[in-house]
C-alpha positions in Angstrom: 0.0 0.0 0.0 1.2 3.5 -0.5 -0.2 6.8 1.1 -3.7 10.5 0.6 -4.6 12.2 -2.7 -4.0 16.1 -2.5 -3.5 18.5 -5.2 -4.8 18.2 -9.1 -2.8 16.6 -11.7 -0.8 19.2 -14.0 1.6 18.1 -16.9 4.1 15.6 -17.3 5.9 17.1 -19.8 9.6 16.2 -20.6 9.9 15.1 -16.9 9.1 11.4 -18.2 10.5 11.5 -21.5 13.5 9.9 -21.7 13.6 6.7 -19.7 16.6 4.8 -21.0 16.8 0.8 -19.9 17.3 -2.2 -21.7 16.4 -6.2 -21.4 14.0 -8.3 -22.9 10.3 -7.9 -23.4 7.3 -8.7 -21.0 4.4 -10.7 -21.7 1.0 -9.4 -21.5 -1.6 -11.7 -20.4 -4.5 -12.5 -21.9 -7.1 -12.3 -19.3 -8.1 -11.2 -16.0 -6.3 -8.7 -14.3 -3.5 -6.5 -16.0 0.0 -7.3 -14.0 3.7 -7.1 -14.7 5.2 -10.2 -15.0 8.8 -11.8 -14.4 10.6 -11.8 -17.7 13.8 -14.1 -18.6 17.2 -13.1 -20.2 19.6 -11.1 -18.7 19.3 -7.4 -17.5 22.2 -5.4 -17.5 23.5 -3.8 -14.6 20.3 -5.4 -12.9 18.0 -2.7 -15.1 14.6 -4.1 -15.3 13.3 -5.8 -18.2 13.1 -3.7 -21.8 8.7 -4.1 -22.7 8.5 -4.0 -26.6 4.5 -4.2 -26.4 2.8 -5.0 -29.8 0.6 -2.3 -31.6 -3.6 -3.7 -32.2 -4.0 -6.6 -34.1 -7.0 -7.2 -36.4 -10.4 -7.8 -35.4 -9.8 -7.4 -31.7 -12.8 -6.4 -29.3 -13.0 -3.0 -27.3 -11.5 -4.8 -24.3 -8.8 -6.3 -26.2 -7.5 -3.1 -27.2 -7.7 -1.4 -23.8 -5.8 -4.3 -22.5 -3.3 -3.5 -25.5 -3.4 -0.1 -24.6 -2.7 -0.3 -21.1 0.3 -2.5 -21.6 1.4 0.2 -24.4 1.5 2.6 -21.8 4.8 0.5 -19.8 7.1 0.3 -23.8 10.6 1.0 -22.6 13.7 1.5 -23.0 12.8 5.3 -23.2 9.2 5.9 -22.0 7.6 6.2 -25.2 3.9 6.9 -26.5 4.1 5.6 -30.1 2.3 2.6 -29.3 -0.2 3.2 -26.8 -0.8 5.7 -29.8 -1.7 2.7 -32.2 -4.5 2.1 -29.7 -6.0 5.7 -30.0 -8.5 6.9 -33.3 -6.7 8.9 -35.6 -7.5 12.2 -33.9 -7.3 11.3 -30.1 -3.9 10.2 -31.5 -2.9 13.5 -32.3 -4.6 15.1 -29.3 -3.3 13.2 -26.6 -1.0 14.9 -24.5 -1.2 12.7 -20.9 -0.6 14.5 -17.9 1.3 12.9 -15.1 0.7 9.4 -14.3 -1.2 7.4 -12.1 0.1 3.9 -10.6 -2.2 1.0 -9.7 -1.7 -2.4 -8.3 -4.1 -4.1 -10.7 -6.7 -3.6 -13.2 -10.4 -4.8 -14.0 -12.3 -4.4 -17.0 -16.1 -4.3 -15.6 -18.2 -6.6 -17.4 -20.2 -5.1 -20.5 -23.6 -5.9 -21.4 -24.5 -7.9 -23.9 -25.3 -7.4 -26.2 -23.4 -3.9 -25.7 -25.4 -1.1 -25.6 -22.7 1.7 -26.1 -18.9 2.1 -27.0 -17.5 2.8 -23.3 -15.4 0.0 -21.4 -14.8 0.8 -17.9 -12.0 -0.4 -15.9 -11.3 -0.3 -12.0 -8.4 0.8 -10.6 -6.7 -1.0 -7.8 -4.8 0.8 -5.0 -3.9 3.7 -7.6 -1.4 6.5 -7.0 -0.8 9.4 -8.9 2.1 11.7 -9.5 2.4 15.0 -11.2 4.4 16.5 -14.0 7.7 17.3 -12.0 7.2 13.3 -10.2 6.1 14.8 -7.1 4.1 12.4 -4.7 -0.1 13.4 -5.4 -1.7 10.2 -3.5 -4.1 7.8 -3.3 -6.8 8.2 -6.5 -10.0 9.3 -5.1 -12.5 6.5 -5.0 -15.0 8.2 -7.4 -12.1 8.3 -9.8 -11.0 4.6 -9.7 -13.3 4.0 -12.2 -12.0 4.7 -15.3 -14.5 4.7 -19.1 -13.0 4.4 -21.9 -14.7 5.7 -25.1 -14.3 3.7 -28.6 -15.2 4.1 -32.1 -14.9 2.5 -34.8 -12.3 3.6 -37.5 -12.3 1.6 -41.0 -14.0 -1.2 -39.5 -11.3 -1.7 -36.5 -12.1 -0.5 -32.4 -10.2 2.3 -31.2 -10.2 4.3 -28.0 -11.3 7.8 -28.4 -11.1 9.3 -25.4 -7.9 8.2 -23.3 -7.5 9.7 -19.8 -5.2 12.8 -19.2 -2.7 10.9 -18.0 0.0 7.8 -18.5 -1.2 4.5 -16.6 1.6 2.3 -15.1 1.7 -0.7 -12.8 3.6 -0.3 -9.4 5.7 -3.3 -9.8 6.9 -1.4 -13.5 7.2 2.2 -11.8 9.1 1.0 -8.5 11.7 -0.8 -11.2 12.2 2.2 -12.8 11.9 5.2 -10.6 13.5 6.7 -7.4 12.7 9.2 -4.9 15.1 12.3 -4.9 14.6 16.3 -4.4 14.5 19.5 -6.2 15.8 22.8 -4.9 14.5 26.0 -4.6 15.2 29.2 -2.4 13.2 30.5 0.5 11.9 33.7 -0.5 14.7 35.6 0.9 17.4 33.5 -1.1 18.9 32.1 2.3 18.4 28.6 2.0 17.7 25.5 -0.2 13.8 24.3 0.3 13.7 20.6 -1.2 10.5 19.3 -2.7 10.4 15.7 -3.0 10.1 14.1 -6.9 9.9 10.9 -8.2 12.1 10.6 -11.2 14.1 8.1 -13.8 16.4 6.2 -12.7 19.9 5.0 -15.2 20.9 7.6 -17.9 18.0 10.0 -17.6 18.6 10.6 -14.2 20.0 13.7 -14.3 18.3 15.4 -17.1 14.6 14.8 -15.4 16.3 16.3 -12.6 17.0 20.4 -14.6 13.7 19.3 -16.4 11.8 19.4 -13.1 13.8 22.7 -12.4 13.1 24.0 -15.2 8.9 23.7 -14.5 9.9 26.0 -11.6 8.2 25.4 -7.7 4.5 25.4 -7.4 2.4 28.3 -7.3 1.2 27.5 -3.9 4.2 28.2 -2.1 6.4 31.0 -1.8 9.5 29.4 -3.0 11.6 31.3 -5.4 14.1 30.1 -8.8 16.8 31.5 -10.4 16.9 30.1 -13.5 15.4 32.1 -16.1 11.7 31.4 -17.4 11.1 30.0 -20.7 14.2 27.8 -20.8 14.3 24.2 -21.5 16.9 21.4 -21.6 16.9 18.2 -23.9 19.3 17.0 -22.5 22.4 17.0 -19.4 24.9 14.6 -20.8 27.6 13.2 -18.6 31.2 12.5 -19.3 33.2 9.6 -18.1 35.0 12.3 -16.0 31.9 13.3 -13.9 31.5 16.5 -16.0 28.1 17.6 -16.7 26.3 20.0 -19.5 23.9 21.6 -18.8 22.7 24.0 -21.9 19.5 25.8 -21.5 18.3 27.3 -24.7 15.0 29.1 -25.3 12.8 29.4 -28.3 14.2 32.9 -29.1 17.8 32.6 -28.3 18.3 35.9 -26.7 17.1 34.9 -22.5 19.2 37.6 -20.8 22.3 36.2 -18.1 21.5 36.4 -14.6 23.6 38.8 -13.1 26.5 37.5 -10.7 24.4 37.5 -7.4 21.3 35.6 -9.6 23.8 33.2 -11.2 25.3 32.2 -7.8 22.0 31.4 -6.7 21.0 29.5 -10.1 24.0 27.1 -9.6 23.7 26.4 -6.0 20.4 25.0 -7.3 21.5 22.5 -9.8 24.8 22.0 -7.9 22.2 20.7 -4.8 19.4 18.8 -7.5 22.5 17.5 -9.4 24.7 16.2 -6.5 22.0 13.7 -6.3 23.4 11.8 -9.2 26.5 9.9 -8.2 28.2 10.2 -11.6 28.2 13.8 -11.2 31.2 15.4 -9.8 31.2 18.8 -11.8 28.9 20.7 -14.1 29.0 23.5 -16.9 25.6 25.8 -17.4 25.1 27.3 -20.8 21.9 29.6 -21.3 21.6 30.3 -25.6 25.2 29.1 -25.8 26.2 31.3 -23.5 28.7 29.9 -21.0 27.2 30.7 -16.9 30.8 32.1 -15.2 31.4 33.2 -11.5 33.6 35.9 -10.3 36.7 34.2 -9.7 36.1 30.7 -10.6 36.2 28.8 -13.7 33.2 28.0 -16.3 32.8 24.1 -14.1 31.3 24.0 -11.0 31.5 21.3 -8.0 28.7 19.7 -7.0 29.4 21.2 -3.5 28.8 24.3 -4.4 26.4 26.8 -2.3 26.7 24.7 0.9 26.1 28.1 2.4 22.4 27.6 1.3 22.1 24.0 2.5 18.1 23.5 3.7 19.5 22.1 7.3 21.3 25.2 8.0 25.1 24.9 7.6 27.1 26.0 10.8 24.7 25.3 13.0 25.2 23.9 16.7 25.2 19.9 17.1 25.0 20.5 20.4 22.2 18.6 22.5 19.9 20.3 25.2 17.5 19.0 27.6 16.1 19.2 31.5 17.9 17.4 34.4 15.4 18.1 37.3 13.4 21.1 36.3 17.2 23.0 35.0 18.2 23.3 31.5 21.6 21.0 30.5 23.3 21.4 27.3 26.8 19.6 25.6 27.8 16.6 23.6 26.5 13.2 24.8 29.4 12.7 26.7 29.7 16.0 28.7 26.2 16.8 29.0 26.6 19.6 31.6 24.0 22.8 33.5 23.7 25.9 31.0 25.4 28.8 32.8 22.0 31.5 31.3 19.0 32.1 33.4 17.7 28.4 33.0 20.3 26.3 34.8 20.1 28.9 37.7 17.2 26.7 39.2 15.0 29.8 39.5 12.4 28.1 36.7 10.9 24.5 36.9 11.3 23.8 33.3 9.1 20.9 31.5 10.8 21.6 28.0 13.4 23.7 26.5 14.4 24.3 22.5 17.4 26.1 21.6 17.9 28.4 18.4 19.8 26.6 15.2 23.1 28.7 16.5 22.9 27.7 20.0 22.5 31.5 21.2 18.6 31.1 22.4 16.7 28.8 24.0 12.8 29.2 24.7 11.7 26.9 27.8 8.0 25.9 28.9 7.2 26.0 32.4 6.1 22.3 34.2 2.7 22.7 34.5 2.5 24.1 30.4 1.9 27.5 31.3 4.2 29.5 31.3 7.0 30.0 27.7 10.1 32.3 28.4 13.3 33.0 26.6 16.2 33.6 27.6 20.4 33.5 26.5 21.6 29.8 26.9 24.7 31.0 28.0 25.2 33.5 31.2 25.9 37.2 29.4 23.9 39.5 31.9 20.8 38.5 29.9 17.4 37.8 31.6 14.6 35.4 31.1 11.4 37.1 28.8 8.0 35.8 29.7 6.4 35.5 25.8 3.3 33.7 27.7 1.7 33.2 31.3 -1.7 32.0 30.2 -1.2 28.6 28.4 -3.1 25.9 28.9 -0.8 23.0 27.9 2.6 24.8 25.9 4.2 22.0 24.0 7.9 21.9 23.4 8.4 25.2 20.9 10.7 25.1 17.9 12.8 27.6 15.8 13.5 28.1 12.1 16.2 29.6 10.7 15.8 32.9 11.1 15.4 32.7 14.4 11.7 32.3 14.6 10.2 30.9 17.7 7.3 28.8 17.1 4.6 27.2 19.8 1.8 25.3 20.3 -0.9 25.2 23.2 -3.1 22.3 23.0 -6.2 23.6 24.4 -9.0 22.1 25.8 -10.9 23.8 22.6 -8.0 22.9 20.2 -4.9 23.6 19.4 -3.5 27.1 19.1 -0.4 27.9 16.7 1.8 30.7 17.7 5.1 32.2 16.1 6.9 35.3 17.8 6.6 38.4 16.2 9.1 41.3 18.4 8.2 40.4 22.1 5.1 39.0 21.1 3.7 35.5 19.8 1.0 35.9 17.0 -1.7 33.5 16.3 -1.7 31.7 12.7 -4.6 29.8 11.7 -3.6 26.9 10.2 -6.7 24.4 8.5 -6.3 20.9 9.7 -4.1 21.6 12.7 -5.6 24.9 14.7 -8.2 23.6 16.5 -7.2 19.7 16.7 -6.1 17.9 19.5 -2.4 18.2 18.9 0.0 16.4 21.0 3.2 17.1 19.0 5.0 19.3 16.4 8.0 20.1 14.3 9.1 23.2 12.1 11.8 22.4 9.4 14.7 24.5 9.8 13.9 26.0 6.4 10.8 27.2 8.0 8.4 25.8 5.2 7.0 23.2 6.8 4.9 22.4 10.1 4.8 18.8 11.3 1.7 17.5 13.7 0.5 15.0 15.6 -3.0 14.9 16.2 -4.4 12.6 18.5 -7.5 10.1 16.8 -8.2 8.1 19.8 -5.7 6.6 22.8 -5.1 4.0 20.5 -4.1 6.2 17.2 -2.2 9.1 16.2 -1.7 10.8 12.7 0.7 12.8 11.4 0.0 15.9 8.7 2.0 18.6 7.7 1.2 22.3 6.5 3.4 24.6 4.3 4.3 28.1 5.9 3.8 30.9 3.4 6.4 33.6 4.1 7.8 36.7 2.7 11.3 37.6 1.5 11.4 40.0 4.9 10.5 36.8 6.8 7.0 37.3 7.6 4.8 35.0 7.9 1.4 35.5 5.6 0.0 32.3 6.1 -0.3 28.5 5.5 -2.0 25.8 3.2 -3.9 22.7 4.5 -2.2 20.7 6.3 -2.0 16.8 4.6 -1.9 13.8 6.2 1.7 11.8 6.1 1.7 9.3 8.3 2.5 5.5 6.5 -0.7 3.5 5.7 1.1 0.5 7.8 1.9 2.4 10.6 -0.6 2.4 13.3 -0.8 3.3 17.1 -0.1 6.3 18.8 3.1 8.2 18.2 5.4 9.0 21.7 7.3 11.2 19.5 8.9 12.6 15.9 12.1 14.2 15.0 14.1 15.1 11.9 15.6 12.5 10.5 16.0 14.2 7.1 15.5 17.6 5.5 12.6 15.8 3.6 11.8 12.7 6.4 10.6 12.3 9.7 11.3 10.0 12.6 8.4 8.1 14.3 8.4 6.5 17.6 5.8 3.6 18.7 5.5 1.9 21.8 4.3 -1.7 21.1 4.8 -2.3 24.9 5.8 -0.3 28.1 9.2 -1.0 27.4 9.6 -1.8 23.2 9.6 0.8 21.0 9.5 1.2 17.3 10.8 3.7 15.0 9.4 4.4 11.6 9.6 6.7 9.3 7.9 9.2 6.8 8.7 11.4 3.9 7.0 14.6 3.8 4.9 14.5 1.1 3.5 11.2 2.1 4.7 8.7 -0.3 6.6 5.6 0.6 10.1 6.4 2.6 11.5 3.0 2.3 13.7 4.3 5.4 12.4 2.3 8.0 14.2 1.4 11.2 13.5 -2.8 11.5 15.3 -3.9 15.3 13.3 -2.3 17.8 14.2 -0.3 20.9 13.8 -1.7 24.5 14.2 0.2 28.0 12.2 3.5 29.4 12.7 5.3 26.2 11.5 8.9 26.6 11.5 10.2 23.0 14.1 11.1 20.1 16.7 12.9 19.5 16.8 13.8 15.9 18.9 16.2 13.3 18.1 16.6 9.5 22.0 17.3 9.1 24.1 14.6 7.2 26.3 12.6 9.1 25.4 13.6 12.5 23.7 10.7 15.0 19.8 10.6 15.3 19.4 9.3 18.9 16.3 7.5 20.5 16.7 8.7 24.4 16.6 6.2 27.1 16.5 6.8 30.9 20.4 6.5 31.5 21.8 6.3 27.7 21.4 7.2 24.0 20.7 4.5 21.6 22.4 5.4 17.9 19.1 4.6 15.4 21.3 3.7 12.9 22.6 0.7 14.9 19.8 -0.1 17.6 21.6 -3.2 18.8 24.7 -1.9 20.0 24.9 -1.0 23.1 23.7 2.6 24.5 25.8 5.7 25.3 25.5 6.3 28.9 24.1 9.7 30.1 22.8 11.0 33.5 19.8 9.0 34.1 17.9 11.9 35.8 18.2 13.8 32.2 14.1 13.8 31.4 14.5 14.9 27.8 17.5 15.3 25.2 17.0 17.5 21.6 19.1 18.9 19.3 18.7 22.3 18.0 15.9 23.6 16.3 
């Protein structure tokens, strides 16, 4: 099963037009329901099968050449249309121009009546999926829409389909072969940091030219996400050479786009140098726009893949310190020196319940015992004093920052939950639909500030998890936010202790299946499959996680006494003061 239908289906443009793969062909059955089969002969480099699917044969019946049509849809190497085509009258042929792509398990031509009293087949979709024309993750199909009619005519005396649906149809067996999950990036609207937006895209030779494709369709027009490369611009193609050097030329119809100017072009490369790092064969890259070579002040025409790690989406510099509360007082260090903050919270004067410190390790907010009470204060001792930001909270959950030094809260009231940012000396309400006003029990804001995690509480015996985007301006104000989604895995039930970063794009998940055996899951942001999912479980008092989106640093589930690595459950724990109550990193 795979995850919650949410936004429309636009294009799919170029995104899917080069799948390049090779092996031998695929059967298509002759009955019952349509399913990718096991094919023999050998598959290079373990690439999935090549599907060479033939074009209609004479005489067949409408449901014979939907089934053809179907199976048309799957022809590779190269994703490919002329054949499904074949299927199609001669002017549906011409007109078809499908528009993302929707993913099933199996399909079921519904009986027709006999004798047939019009030209429509209808077939039913089985646990179908769609995706949109950049490969982002779009959901479940809605159940009125898992019915799909077909319309046929009858050209020179043969059946063909006359009105296909808007969009390629695949199996999931076919799509999980032949694509992968990676990210695009674009900048906040101040051009501080790299947002990713997860994509599903080509795996093998295409990889990297779906990626600037998907660029190239720019961020959607819901969010406030901004790209520097030029509108109007299009690439066939990003070859690479055996040295790890990639083209990139960007041409437009009329040849004269004008060059970014230095501070635009910097920005335009840290994009691809993030989207394109993705593909291991990459090591370097060359931009051309219209032939025109991209250049940087004081560098030459190719550019590392590592470029722009100033812009990275997890905040570059920032502390990997961890915080907590020993007995009401605010701690802070590494794991192994875990020692009292010297600022207004490890003077004793404040029974703290939580505490979150700023991405730079400057700031730390802290929520009173009883939920009540949310100060601020300096973590370390500079003549600094604690400010109260709120003495009328009903039950303050642990507050989070982004990175720019927002201070974000949320009281789960009796009436629902209330979501709060700072604003000066202030915290302002934001209404956001399918979290303010639920029973929220837990939260997360990405460091890049785009995007609010939940956990809402169904019943004592199940959680879910949705997430909201954060509109802001390029001034850093906050102007709203979209619906929030649901996210949480299809096959993970129960309710949730806790979440943490795991990933720029993923979240950590922690399940109790008894008092004292945990589980840790995990889920992408967009709600499609993670395939990141932690198998050996976690035994001992575990009191929640301790989780970072940056690479390379340890994501921590917190026992009473120790500090279980998640990547490596079964060795044995880090010890730690086992009157520490709670352990986060930054943000």
């Amino acid at each position: 099963m795979m995850p919650t239908l949410r936004r429309t289906l636009p294009a799919l443009g170029v995104l899917l037009a080069g799948l390049v793969l090779s092996g031998c062909g695929v059967a298509m059955p002759d009955s019952g329901p349509v399913r990718e089969i096991s094919a023999t002969g050998s598959n290079r480099d373990d690439e999935p099968a090549s599907i060479d699917p033939p074009g209609p044969q004479s005489g067949q019946s409408p449901e014979e050449i939907l089934r053809g049509f179907l199976y048309a849809m799957r022809a590779t190497p190269a994703i490919r249309t002329s054949v499904a085509r074949e299927f199609l009258t001669r002017e549906a042929s011409v007109d078809w121009q499908p528009a993302g792509m929707v993913i099933y398990d199996s399909v079921n031509t519904l009986p027709a009546e006999s004798p047939r009293t019009n030209n429509t087949v209808d077939v039913q979709l089985d646990d179908a999926y769609r995706i949109d024309a950049r490969g982002a993750w779009l959901g479940p199909v809605a159940e009125a829409d898992a019915t799909v009619p077909f319309q046929m005519e009858l050209n020179d005396g043969e059946w063909r389909i006359s009105a296909p649906p808007p969009y390629l149809m695949v199996t999931r067996s076919w799509f999980e072969q032949r694509f992968r999950q990676a990210s695009l990036y674009f900048f906040d609207p101040s051009a501080t940091l790299l947002v990713p937006e997860p994509v599903y895209v080509p795996r093998g030779r295409q990889f990297a030219s779906s990626l600037v494709n998907g660029l190239l369709q720019g961020p959607s027009t819901e969010l406030s996400e901004a790209d520097y490369l030029p509108s109007d611009l299009r690439s066939i193609s990003v070859p690479v050479s055996q040295g790890g050097v990639a083209e990139v030329d960007l041409t437009s119809d009329a040849g004269d786009v004008p060059l970014p100017t230095p501070e635009q072009a910097d920005l335009l490369v840290s994009q691809l140098a993030w989207t394109l790092a993705q593909d291991a064969s990459i090591a370097r890259f060359r931009v051309s726009i219209d032939g025109r070579q991209i250049l940087l002040p004081g560098q030459s025409a190719e550019f590392s893949v590592e470029h722009g790690h100033e812009y990275a989406p997890y905040v570059a510099g920032s502390s990997t310190l961890l915080f907590g509360v020993r007995s009401g007082v605010m701690v802070g260090g590494s794991p192994q020196n875990l020692q009292t903050v010297t600022g207004p919270f490890g003077s004793g004067d404040y029974a703290l319940g939580s505490v979150s410190v700023d991405l730079r390790a400057d700031q730390a907010a802290a929520v009173s015992q009883d939920g009540h009470a949310l100060w601020v204060a300096p973590v370390k001792d500079n003549g600094g004093s604690a400010l109260k930001l709120k003495g009328n909270g009903e039950n303050l959950l642990r507050p989070a920052w982004d990175f720019s030094g927002r201070l974000w809260e949320v009281d789960r009231r009796a009436s629902g939950a209330e979501v709060m940012y700072r604003r000066g000396d202030q915290m302002r309400t934001l209404e956001v639909p399918g979290i303010s006003g639920e029973d929220v029990k837990d939260f997360l804001v990405s460091r890049d500030g785009s995007r609010l995690i939940a956990v809402i509480r169904e019943s004592a015996e199940s959680d879910r998890m949705v997430v909201s985007r954060i509109l802001t301006t390029g001034d850093h104000q906050v102007v709203g936010a979209l619906a929030a989604e649901t996210i949480t895995p299809e096959d993970a039930a129960g309710p949730i202790r806790d979440v943490s970063w795991r990933t720029p794009t993923s979240v950590a998940m922690l399940y109790p299946t008894t008092r004292t055996l945990f589980q840790v899951r995990v889920a992408s942001v967009d709600g499609a499959p993670s395939g990141d999912s932690l198998s050996a479980p976690i035994e001992g008092e575990v009191l929640g996680l301790a989780g970072t989106p940056v690479p390379g640093e340890t994501n921590y589930a917190v026992v009473r006494g120790g500090l279980v690595d998640l990547d490596d459950p079964l060795e044995a724990a880090s010890e730690i003061d086992p009157t520490i109550d709670s352990l986060h990193y930054v943000g």
